[in-house]
C-alpha positions in Angstrom: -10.4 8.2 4.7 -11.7 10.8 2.6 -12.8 10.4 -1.0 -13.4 12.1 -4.1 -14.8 11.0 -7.3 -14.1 12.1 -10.6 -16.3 10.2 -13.6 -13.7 10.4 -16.4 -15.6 9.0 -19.6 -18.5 6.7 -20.7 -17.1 3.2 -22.3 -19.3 0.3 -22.8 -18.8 -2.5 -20.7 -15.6 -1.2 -19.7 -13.2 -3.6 -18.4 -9.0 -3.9 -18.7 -6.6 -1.4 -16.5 -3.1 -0.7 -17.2 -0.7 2.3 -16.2 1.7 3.1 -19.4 4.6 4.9 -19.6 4.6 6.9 -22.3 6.3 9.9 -23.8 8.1 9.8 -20.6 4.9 10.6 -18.5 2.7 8.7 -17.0 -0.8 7.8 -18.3 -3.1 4.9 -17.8 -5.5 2.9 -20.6 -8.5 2.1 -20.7 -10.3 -1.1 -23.0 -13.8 -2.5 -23.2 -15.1 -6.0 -23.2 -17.1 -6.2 -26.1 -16.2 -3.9 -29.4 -15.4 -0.9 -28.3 -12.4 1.6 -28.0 -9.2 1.5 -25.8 -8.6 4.8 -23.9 -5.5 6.8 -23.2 -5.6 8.8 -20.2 -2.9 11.0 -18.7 -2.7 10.8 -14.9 -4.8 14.0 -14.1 -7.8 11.9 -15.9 -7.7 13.8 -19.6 -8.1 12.0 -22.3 -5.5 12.1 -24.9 -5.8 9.6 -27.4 -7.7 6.6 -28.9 -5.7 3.6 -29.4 -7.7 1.5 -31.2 -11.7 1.1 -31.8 -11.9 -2.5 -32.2 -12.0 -5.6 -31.6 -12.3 -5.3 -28.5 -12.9 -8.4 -25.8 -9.7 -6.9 -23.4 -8.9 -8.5 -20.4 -5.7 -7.4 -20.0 -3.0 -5.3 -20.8 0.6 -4.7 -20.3 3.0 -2.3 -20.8 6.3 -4.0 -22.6 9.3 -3.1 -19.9 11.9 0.0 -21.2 9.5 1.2 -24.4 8.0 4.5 -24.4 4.4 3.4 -24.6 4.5 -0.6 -26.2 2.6 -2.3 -24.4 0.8 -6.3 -24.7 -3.2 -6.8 -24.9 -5.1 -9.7 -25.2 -8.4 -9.8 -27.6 -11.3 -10.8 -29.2 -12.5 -12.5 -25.3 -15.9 -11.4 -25.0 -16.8 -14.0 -22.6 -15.4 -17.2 -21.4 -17.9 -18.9 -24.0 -16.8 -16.6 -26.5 -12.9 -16.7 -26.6 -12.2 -19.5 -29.0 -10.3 -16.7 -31.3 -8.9 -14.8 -28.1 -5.0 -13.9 -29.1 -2.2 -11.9 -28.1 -1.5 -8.5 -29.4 1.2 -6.1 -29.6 0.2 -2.4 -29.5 3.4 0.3 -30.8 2.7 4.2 -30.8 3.9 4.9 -34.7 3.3 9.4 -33.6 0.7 11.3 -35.2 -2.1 9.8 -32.8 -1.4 6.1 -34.9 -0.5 3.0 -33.3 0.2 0.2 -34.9 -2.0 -3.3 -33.7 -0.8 -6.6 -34.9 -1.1 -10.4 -34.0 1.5 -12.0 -31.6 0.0 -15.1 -30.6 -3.5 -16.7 -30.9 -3.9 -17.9 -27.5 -7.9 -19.1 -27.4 -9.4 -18.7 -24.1 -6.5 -15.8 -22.8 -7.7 -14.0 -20.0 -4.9 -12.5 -17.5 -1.1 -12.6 -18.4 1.8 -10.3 -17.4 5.9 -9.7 -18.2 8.0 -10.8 -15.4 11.5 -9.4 -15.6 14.2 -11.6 -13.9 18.2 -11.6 -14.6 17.5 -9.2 -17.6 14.9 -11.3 -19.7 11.5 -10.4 -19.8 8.7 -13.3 -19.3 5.5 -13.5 -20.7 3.5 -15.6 -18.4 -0.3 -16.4 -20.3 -3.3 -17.9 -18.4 -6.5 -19.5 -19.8 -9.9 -19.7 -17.8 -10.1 -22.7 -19.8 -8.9 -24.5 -23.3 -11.5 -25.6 -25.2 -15.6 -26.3 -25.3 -18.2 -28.8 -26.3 -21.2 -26.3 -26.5 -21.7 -22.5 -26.3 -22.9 -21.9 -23.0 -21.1 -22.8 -19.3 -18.9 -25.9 -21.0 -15.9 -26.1 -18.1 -15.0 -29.4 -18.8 -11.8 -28.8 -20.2 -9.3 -27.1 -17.9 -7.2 -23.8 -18.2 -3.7 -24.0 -18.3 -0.5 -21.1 -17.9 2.0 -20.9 -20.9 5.2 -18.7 -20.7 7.8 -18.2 -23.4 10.7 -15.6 -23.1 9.7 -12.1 -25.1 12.0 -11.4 -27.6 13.0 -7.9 -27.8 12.1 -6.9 -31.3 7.9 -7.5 -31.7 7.2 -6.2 -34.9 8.4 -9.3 -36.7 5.8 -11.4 -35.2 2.1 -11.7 -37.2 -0.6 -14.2 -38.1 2.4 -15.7 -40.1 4.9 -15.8 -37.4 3.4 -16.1 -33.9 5.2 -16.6 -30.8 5.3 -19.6 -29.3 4.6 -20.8 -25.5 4.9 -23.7 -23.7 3.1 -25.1 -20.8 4.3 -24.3 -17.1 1.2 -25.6 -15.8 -2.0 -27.5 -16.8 -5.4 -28.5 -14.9 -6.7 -25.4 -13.7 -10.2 -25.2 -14.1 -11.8 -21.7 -13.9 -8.5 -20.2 -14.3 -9.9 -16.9 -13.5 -7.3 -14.8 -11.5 -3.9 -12.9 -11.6 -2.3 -10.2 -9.8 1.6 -9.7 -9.8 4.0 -10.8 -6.0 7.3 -11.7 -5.2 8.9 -14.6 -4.4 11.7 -13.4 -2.0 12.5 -10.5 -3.8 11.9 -12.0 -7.4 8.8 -10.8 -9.9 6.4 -13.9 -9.5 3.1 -14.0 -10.7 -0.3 -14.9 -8.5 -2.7 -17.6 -10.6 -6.0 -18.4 -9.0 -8.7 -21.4 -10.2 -10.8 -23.9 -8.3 -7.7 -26.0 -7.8 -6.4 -23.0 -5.7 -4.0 -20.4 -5.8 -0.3 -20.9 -7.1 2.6 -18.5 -6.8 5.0 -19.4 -10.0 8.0 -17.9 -10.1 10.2 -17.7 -13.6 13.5 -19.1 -13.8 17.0 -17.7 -13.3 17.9 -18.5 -16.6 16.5 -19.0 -20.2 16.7 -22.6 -20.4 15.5 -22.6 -16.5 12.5 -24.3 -15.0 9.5 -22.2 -13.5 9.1 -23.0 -9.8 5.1 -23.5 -9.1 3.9 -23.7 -5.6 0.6 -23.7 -4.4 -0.4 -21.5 -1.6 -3.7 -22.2 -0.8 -6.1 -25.0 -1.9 -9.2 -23.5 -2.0 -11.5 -22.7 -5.6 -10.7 -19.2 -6.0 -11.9 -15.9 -8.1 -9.0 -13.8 -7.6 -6.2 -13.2 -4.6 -3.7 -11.2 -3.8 -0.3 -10.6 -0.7 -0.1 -8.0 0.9 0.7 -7.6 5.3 -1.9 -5.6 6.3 -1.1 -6.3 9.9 2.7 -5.2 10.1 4.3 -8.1 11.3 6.1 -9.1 8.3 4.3 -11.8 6.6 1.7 -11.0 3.2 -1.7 -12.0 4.0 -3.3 -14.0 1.3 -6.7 -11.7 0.8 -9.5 -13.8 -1.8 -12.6 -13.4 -3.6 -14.2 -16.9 -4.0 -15.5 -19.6 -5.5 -15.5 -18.3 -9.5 -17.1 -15.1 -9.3 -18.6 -15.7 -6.0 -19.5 -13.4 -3.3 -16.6 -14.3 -0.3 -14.6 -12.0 0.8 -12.0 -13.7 2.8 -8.3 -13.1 4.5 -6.1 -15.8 5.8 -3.2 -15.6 7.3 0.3 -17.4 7.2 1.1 -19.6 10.0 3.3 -22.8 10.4 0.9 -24.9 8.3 0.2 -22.6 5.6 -2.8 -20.1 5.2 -5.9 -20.0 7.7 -8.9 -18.0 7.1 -8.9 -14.8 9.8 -11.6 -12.5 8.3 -14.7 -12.4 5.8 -16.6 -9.7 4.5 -20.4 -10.8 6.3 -22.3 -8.9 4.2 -21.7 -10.7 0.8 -20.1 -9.3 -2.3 -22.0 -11.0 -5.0 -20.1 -11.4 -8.4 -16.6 -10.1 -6.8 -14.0 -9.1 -8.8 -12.3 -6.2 -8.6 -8.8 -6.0 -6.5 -5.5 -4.6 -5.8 -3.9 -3.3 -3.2 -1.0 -1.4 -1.2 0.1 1.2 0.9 -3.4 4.1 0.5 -3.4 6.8 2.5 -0.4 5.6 4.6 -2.0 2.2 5.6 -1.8 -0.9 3.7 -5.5 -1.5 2.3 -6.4 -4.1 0.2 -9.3 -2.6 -2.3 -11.7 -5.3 -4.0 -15.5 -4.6 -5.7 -18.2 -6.2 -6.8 -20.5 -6.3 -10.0 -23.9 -7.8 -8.6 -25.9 -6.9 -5.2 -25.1 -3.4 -4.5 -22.2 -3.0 -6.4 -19.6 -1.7 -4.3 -15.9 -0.9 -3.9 -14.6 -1.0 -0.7 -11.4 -0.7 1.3 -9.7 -2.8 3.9 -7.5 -2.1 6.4 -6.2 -3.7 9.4 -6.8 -1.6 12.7 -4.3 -2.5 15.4 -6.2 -0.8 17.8 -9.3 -3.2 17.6 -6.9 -5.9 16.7 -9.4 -6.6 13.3 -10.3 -5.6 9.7 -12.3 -2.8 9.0 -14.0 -1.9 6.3 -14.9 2.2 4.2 -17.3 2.1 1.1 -15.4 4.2 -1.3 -18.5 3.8 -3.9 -21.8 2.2 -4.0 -24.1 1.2 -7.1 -21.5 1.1 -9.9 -20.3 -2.4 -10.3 -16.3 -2.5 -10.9 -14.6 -5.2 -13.1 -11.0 -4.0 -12.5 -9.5 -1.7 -10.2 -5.8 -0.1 -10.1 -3.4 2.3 -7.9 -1.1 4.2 -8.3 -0.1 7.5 -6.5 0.0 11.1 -8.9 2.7 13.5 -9.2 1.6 15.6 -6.3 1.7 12.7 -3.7 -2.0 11.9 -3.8 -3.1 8.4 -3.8 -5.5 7.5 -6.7 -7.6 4.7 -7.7 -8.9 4.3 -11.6 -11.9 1.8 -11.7 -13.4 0.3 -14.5 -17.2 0.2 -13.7 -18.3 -2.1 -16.0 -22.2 -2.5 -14.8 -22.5 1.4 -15.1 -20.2 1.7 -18.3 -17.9 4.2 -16.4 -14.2 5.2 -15.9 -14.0 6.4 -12.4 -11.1 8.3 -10.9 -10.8 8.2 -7.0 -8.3 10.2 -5.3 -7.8 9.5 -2.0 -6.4 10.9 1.4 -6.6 10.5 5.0 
């Protein structure tokens, strides 16, 4: 696997990845933890615009399915002790270089959410590492919770005067740290991780449906994702554990659920970072962490030796997020957000 690195810009306490569509190319953003800028980047790695400068506190964002460039954020989530004014925002390119930022929900304590489209109707499905606090510093007494509420079509109507409105799928999940997108045979689910476990929820077939919540593993987890590395047909279940921890595990599917088939020896102190797919014509599951050495590694499963192997893509820069996607000439390409070093990191990658 060969690797080359590209830095692409300097952003303070970087953080949040998200590809957007947008003036029917592809680009990618960009947003910082604490009060600084959101980036727009085109897929070669040039910057092309400035969406907004503040407030800041991303965790994630979201492209809004079938716009040209619409796309969800969260804000004001500078830290899990300081998100008791986290919300929801909606982000709309207005041309000229202006986009339009505007309250959709307050949502305190938001960290990850996504849009899951089933039948036609889009999903917002909203996580919170917790839901309220007692005192400034390390309060986890009161457990997260996921919301969801069907996204209306038109956004621009909603404000601080008119917010949307969620309701509860689930409740109880303290540390309710994690989220990556899965399936649920052949339906958009989402992946929710917290020291109760990890739970695949699934939205319903209809409106007025029920989301189906199933727990996959229970185990306190960071973050997780599915993906068959192996080949034989069923998603491994790869982890970063407990909150923020430094496991690096895989478990494997089998009659009575998952069991653990692989860990990362070494330690990856304050892990974080992960996705994963089909790199360089293998699946690899990519993860980094932010303490230790600070790493960003891939794994692969090597049917020859019949076990996991690991390549250090990058040493010493300490990613929060990482994302894939592969560019208009074929080549697969990793953007990472390397908070510790306050850099945006382009990796393209071949065999």
């Amino acid at each position: 696997m060969e690797v080359k690195k590209t830095v692409l810009a300097k952003l303070n306490k970087c953080y949040a990845i998200a590809p957007l569509m947008y003036r029917g190319r592809r680009h990618f953003v960009v947003a910082a933890e604490k009060a600084d800028p959101c980036c727009l980047f085109d897929q070669s790695g040039a910057l092309k615009d400035t969406l907004w400068t503040g407030p800041g506190g991303v965790m994630t964002m979201v492209q809004v399915p079938g716009t040209d460039g619409q796309l969800l954020t969260t804000a004001r989530f500078y830290s899990p002790d300081e998100s008791l004014e986290a919300e929801l925002a909606v982000v709309t390119p207005e041309g000229d270089g202006r986009w339009d930022m505007r309250r959709l929900t307050p949502v305190p304590h938001v960290h990850r959410f996504d849009i899951l489209t089933r039948n036609g109707v889009n999903w917002l499905l909203v996580c919170t590492v917790k839901s309220g606090q007692d005192f400034p510093e390390g309060d986890w007494s009161y457990p997260g919770k996921v919301y969801a509420a069907v996204l209306p079509e038109e956004l621009k109507n909603f404000d601080e005067k008119n917010p949307l409105v969620l309701h509860v799928v689930k409740d109880g999940l303290h540390r309710n740290h994690g989220y990556t997108r899965c399936s649920c045979g052949g339906v958009p689910a989402g992946l929710v991780s917290a020291d109760e476990g990890v739970f695949r929820m699934t939205p319903p077939e209809t409106p007025d449906g029920e989301w189906r919540v199933e727990r996959l593993l229970n185990s306190p987890t960071s973050d997780a994702l599915l993906l068959d590395l192996d080949g034989d047909g069923l998603e491994e279940l790869c982890t970063l554990s407990p909150f923020h921890g430094d496991r690096v595990t895989i478990w494997h599917q089998g009659e009575d659920g998952y069991a653990p088939v692989w860990t990362f020896e070494e330690g990856a102190p304050f892990s974080h970072a992960l996705c994963g797919g089909v790199i360089a014509g293998a699946p690899t599951f990519v993860t980094g962490y932010r303490a230790g050495k600070k790493n960003l590694l891939a794994v692969r499963y090597d049917r020859g030796a019949g076990d996991y192997t690991v390549t250090l893509l990058d040493e010493g820069r300490g990613p929060a997020n990482v994302m894939h996607f592969v560019n208009e000439e074929g080549v697969d390409v990793l953007i990472a957000a390397n908070r510790e070093t306050d850099e945006v990191a382009m990796y393209e990658i071949t065999e």
